[in-house]
C-alpha positions in Angstrom: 0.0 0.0 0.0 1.4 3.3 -0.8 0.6 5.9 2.1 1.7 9.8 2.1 1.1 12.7 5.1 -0.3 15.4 4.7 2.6 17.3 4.2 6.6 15.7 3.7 9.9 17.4 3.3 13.0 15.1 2.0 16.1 17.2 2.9 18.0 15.7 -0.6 15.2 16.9 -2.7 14.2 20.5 -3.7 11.8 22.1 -5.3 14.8 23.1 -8.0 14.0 19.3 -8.9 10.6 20.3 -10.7 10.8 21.5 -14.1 7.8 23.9 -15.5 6.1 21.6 -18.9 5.1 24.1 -21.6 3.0 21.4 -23.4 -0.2 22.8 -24.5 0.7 26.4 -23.2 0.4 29.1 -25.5 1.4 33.1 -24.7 -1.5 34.0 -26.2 -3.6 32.6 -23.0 -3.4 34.8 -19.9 -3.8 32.4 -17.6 -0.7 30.2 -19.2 1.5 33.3 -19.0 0.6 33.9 -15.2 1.3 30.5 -14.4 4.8 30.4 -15.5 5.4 33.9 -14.0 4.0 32.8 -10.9 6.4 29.9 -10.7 9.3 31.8 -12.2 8.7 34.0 -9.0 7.6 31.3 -6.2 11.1 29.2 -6.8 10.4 26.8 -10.1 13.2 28.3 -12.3 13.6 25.2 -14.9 11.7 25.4 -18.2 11.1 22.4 -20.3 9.6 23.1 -23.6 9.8 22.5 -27.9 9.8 24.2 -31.1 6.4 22.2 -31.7 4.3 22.9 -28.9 1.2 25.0 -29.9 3.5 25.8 -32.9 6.1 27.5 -31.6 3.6 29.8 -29.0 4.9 27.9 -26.0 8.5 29.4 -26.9 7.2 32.5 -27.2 5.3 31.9 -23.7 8.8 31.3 -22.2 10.4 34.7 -24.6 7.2 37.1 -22.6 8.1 35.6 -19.1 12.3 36.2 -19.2 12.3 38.7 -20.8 12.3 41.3 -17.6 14.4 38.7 -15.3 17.7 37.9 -15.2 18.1 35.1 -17.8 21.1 33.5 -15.9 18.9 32.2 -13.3 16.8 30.2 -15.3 17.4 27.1 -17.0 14.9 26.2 -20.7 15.2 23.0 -22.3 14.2 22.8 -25.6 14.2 20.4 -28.6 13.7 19.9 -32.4 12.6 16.8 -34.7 9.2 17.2 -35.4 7.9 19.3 -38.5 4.4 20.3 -37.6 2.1 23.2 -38.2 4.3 26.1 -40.0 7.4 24.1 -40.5 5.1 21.5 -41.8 3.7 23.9 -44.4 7.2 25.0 -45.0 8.2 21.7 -46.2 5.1 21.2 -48.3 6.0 24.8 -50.3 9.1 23.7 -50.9 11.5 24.4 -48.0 14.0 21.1 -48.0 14.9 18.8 -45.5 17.4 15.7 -45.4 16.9 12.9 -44.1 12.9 13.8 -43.9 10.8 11.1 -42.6 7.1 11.6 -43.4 5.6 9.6 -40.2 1.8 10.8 -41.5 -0.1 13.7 -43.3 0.2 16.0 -40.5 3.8 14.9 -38.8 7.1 15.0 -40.7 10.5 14.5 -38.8 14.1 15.4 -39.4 16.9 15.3 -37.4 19.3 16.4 -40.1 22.2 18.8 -39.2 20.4 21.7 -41.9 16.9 21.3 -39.9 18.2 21.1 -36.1 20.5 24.4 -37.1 16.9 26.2 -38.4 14.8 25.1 -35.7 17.6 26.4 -32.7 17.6 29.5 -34.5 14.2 30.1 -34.7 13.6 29.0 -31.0 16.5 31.5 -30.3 14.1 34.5 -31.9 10.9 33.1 -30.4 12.3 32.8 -26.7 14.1 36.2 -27.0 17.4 34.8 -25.4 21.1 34.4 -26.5 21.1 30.7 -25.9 19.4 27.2 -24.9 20.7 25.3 -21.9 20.1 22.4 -23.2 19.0 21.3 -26.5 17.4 18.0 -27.1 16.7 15.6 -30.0 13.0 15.0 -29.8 12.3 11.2 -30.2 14.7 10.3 -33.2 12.9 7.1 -32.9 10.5 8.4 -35.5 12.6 7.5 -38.8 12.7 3.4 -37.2 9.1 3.5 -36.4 8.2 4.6 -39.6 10.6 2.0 -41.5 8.9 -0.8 -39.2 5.5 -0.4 -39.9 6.5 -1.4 -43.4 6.8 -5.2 -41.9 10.8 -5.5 -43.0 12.6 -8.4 -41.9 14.7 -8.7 -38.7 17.8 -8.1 -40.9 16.4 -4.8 -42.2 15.1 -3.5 -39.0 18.5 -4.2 -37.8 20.2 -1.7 -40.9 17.5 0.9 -39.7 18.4 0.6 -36.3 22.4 1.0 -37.8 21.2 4.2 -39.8 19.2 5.7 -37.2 22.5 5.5 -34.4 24.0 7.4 -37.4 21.8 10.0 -38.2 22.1 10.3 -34.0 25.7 10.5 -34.2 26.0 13.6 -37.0 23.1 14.9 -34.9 25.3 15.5 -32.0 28.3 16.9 -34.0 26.1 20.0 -35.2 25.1 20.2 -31.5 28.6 20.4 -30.3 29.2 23.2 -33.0 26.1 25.2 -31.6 27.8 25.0 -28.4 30.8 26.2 -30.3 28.7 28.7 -31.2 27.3 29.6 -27.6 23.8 29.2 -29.0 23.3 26.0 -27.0 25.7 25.1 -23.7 24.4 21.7 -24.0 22.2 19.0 -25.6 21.0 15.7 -25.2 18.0 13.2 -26.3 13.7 13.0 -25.2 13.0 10.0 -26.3 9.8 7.5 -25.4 11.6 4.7 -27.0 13.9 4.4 -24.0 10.8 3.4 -21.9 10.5 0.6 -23.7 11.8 -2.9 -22.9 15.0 -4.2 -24.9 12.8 -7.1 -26.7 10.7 -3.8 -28.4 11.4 -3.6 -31.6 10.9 0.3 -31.0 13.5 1.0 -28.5 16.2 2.9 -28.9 19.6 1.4 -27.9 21.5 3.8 -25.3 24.8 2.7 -24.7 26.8 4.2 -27.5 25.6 7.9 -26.9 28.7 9.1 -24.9 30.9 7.2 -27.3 29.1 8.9 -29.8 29.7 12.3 -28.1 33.2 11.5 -27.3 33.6 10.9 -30.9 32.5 14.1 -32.5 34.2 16.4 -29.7 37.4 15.0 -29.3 36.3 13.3 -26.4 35.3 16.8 -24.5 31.5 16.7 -25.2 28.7 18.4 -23.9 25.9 15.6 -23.9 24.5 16.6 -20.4 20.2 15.4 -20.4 18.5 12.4 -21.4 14.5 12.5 -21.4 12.0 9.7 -20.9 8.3 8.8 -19.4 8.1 7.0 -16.3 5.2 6.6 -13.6 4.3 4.4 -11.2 2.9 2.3 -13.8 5.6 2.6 -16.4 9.0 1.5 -15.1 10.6 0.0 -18.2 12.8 3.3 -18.4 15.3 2.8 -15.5 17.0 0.6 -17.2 18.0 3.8 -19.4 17.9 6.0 -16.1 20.3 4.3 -14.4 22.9 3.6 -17.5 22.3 7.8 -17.7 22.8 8.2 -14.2 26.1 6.0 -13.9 27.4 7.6 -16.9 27.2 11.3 -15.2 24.2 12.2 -17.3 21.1 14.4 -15.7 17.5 11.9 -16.1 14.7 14.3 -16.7 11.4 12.3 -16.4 8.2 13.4 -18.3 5.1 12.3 -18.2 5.0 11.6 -14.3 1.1 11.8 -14.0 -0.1 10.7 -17.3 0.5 6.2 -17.8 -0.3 4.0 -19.8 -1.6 0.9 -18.2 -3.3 -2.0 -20.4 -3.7 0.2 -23.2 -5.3 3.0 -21.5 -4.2 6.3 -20.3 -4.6 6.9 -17.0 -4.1 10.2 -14.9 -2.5 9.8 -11.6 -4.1 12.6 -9.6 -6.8 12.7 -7.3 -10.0 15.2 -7.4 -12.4 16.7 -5.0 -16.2 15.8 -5.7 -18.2 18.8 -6.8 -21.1 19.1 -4.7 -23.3 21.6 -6.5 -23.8 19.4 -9.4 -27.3 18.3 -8.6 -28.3 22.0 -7.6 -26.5 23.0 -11.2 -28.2 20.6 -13.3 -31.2 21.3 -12.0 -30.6 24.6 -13.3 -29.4 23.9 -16.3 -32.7 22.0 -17.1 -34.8 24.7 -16.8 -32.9 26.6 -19.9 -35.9 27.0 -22.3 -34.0 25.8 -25.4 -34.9 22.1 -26.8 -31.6 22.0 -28.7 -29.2 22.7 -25.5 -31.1 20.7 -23.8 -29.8 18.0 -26.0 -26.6 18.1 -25.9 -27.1 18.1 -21.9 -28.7 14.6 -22.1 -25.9 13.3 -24.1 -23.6 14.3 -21.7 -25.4 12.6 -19.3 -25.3 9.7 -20.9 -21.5 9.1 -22.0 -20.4 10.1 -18.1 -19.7 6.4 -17.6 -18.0 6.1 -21.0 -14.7 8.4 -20.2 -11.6 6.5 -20.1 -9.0 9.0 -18.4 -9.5 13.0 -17.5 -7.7 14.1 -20.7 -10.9 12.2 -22.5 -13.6 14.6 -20.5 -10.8 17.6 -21.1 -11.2 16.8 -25.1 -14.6 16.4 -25.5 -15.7 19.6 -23.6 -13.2 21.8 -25.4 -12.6 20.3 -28.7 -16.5 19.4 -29.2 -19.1 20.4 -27.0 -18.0 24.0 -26.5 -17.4 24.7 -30.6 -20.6 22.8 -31.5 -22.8 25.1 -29.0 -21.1 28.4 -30.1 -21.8 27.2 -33.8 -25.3 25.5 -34.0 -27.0 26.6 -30.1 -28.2 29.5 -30.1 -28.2 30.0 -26.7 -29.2 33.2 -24.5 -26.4 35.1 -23.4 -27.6 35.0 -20.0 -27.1 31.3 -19.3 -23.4 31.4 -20.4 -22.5 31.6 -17.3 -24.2 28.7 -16.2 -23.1 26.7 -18.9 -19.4 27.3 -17.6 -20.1 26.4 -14.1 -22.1 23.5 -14.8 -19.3 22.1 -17.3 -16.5 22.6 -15.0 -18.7 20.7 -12.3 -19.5 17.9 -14.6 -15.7 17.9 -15.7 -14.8 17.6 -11.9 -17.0 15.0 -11.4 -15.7 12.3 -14.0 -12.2 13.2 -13.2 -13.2 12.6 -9.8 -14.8 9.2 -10.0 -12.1 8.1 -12.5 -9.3 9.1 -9.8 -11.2 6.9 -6.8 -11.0 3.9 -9.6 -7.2 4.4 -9.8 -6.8 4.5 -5.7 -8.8 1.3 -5.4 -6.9 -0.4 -8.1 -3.5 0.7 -6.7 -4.6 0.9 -3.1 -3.6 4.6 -2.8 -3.8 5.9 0.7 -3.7 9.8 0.3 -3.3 12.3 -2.5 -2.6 10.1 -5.7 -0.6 12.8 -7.4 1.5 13.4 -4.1 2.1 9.6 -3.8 3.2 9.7 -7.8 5.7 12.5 -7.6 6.9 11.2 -4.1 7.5 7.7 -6.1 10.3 9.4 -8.3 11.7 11.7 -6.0 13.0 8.7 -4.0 14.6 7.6 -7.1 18.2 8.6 -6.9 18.8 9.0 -10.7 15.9 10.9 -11.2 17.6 14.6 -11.7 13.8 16.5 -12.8 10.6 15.6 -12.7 8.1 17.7 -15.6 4.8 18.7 -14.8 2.8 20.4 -17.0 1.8 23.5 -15.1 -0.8 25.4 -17.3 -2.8 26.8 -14.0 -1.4 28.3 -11.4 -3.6 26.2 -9.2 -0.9 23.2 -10.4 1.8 25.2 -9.2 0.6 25.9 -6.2 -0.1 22.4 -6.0 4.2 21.6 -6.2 4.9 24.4 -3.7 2.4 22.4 -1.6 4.1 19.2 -1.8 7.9 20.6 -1.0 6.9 23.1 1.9 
């Protein structure tokens, strides 16, 4: 059974240990921008982000919130592969790439020397600094997932697996030129195939890295980070952790409240029930529209159907919200309403999904807290990201390390 207090203090760990996640955060949203300032000011000083989040907006999150502090005191992470959105469009009018790997319609990867110099520049403009801590190579695994899914033989996957080290390899001999440079102080590799187990024929051998940077720098490299999920459900990864950790590298652990578990996602977090909902839907029932009323009922009847919180998350914003604003026309009047009783009904199914992961994992205590408190005790573990796009998340981290 895993049990937490209330409230813990480890003397070894500090809240320097948390790293800000700009996934999903864009500087257009006020509420993004004052969570980051609000942990920029209330101790959480390291940054991870990506040219591809929101498109480049998360970078330009980051450029608004430094811009007025002393830059020396904070530490970004960034990284560069993927070619979505703009650079997407870019490479459909023309712009070229080597070593492009078109993994779908919508996601094209690269992480040829030509494309990695680009996309540090352009993070360099959007971020408003001089340089990048640390640059990392986001999931080169693409190029061998992509040759894979064309069912090759066990010989070819094996000359994939050869070409992808290599593509790794030049990789890291532009980075140590950018460090050269003074655009990056130094780099490393995010990937999600070092989660996986040895016998997957996704993952992504880690042994030869320092060779590899050894090799390109005259054997004075700057490989610093490597990046990978891990949760209390996903443990595959410390294999990689500890090899990272032996080998004087810094572990930085995403994805420490999102798992996958039996080919679900589950978020490891706990909720408070709202209590209003009755009183709220009761409400909401009397709106005199036959057409909202509707979309209420099917609401209603999918509650059961959610799989994780993101799943709730999705369907309010991505469907239920746009499809009201365009075919509802609802009186002004009960906006309001509508909010309240959406964020109640959102509250709700996150909460009954959280007391199903409890039970399941006989969690005594704040799930989250017990989640986070899992890889803290984990020697290698040098940061933990959590995506903070509320400041009621960050206050929930300054909680947990008073």
């Amino acid at each position: 059974m895993y049990i937490i207090p209330i409230i813990y203090k480890k003397a070894t760990k500090m809240l320097s240990q948390y790293s800000f996640g700009t996934y999903r955060t864009t500087y257009q949203n006020p509420v993004h921008r004052d969570a980051l300032n609000y942990a920029l000011e209330n101790g959480i000083t390291h940054i991870d982000t990506s040219s591809n989040y929101m498109n480049g907006e998360a970078e330009q999150l980051i450029g608004q919130a430094i811009e007025n502090r002393k830059r020396e005191n904070i530490t970004i992470v960034s990284k560069g592969g993927y070619i979505q959105g703009k650079n997407l469009q870019r490479v459909q009018e023309g712009y070229k790439v080597d070593e492009l790997v078109r993994y779908d319609a919508n996601c094209f990867h690269s992480i040829s020397q030509d494309f990695l110099s680009d996309q540090i520049d352009n993070s360099l403009q959007r971020m408003k600094t001089d340089y990048i801590d640390t640059y990392l190579l986001h999931n080169p695994e693409y190029y061998l997932i992509k040759e894979i899914k064309k069912g090759l033989t066990q010989e070819k996957i094996l000359e994939h697996h050869n070409i992808m080290q290599l593509r790794i390899k030049n990789a890291f001999a532009l980075l140590e030129e950018k460090v050269k440079e003074g655009k990056i102080k130094s780099y490393g590799i995010s990937s999600n195939s070092f989660s996986k187990k040895r016998s997957d024929l996704h993952f992504l051998e880690y042994k030869h890295l320092v060779g590899y940077a050894n090799e390109v720098s005259n054997n004075n490299h700057h490989l610093k980070v490597i990046q990978l999920p891990m949760n209390m459900y996903e443990t595959a990864g410390e294999e990689a952790a500890k090899w990272a950790y032996e080998n004087g590298l810094e572990v930085h652990i995403n994805r420490p409240l999102n798992a996958f578990n039996k080919d679900k996602m589950v978020r490891l977090a706990s909720y408070t029930e709202c209590i209003n909902f009755d009183t709220l839907l009761g409400q909401i029932h009397e709106v005199p529209n036959d057409h909202f009323q509707e979309v209420i009922k099917q609401l209603l009847d999918i509650q059961s159907e959610y799989r994780w919180a993101g799943d709730v998350d999705d369907t309010i914003e991505y469907q239920v919200i746009p499809y009201i604003i365009e075919n509802v026309q609802l009186d002004p009047i009960y906006f309001q309403l509508f909010d309240n009783f959406l964020d109640c009904y959102k509250n709700n199914i996150k909460y009954k999904l959280s007391q199903n992961t409890a039970k399941e994992m006989n969690i005594k205590g704040p799930i989250d807290a017990v989640a986070l408190k899992f890889l803290e005790d984990k020697e290698y573990v040098t940061r933990i990201l959590v995506g903070m796009r509320h400041k009621r998340y960050v206050d929930k981290i300054l909680a947990y390390n008073k």
